[in-house]
Structure formats: structure tokens, C-alpha cells
C-alpha positions in Angstrom: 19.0 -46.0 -8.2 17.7 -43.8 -5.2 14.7 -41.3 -5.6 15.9 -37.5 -4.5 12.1 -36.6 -4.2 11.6 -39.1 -0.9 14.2 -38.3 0.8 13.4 -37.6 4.4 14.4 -34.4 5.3 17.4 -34.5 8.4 16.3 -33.8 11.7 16.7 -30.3 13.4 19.7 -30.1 15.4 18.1 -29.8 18.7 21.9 -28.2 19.4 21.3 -25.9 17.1 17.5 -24.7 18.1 18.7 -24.3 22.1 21.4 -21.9 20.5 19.1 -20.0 19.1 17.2 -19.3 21.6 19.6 -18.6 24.1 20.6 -15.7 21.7 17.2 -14.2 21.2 17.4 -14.4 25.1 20.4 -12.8 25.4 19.3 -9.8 22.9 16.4 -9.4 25.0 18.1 -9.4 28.3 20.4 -6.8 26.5 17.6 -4.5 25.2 16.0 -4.8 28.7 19.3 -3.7 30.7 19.4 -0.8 28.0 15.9 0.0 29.1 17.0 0.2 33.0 20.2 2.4 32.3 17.8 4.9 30.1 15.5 4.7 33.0 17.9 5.3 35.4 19.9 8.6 33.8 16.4 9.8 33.4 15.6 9.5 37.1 19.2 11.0 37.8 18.0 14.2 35.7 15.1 14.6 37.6 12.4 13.3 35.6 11.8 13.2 32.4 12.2 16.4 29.8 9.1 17.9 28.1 9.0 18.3 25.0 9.1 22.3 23.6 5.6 23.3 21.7 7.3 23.5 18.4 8.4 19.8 18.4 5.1 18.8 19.8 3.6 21.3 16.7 1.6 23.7 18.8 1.7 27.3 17.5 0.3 30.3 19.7 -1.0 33.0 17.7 -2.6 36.4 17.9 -5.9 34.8 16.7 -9.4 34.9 19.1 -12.6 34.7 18.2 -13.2 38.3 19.7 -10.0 39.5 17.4 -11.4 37.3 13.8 -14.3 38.7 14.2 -13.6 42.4 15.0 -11.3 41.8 12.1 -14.7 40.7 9.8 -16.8 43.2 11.0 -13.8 46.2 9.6 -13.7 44.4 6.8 -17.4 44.5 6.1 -17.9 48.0 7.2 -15.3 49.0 4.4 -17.2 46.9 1.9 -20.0 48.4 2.5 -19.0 51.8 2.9 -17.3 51.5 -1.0 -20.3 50.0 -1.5 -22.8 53.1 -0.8 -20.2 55.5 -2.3 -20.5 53.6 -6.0 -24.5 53.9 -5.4 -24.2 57.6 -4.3 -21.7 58.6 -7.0 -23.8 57.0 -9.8 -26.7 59.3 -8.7 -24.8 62.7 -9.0 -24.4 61.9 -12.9 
């Protein structure tokens, strides 16, 4: 009667390890060739393109400090100007 539990596991296939390595060598060297063509085509263009503000999420408005706060100051002065017309019609009465 043999015991399953102390079996010895079998020895890696050293075959079997130097294959896999020569693939993830291979997908490396591919990736890297890859690399070179990209870098290439992009030198053959002239450089490399830049992206447009909206992709890079920069929006240009209207908006200066000068402009928001000219904007505040109307808005106050018309506040204020209802304002003193509430006070001055409640004293006519």
C-alpha cells in the first residue's frame, strides 16, 4: 500500500523552464522593436504632436479678475440702489 500524501513532487522540467523564458524574451524583444518603429514614424513626422487644449482639459474663458469683479461691483450697486428705493418709498407713506 503506498501513501499519496509523501509523494515527492516530480522535478521541474528544466526543458520546460528555458522555454519559458525564451518566450517572455521574445515578447519583450517584440514590444521593444514596437517601441523603435513608434519612435521612428514619430521622428519621420517631425516630432511629436501636441495635444489640443480640450483633450488636455484647458478651457479659456472671458473670466479676469478685473471682469469678476467689475461684474460684483454692478451687481452690488443695483442691490443697493433697490435697496434705498424700498427705504425711500416707505417714507412717502
Amino acid at each position: 500500500m503506498t501513501d499519496d500524501g509523501d509523494a515527492t513532487p516530480a522535478a521541474p522540467d528544466p526543458g520546460d523552464h528555458v522555454a519559458r523564458l525564451q518566450a517572455e524574451i521574445d515578447a519583450v524583444k517584440a514590444r521593444r522593436a514596437g517601441y523603435r518603429e513608434e519612435a521612428a514614424e514619430t521622428v519621420a513626422r517631425g516630432g511629436p504632436t501636441r495635444a489640443t487644449d480640450d483633450k488636455l482639459g484647458i478651457f479659456k474663458t472671458d473670466d479676469t479678475v478685473g471682469k469678476i469683479a467689475a461684474d460684483a461691483s454692478q451687481e452690488i450697486g443695483s442691490r443697493m440702489s433697490r435697496l434705498m428705493s424700498r427705504f425711500r418709498r416707505g417714507r412717502k407713506k
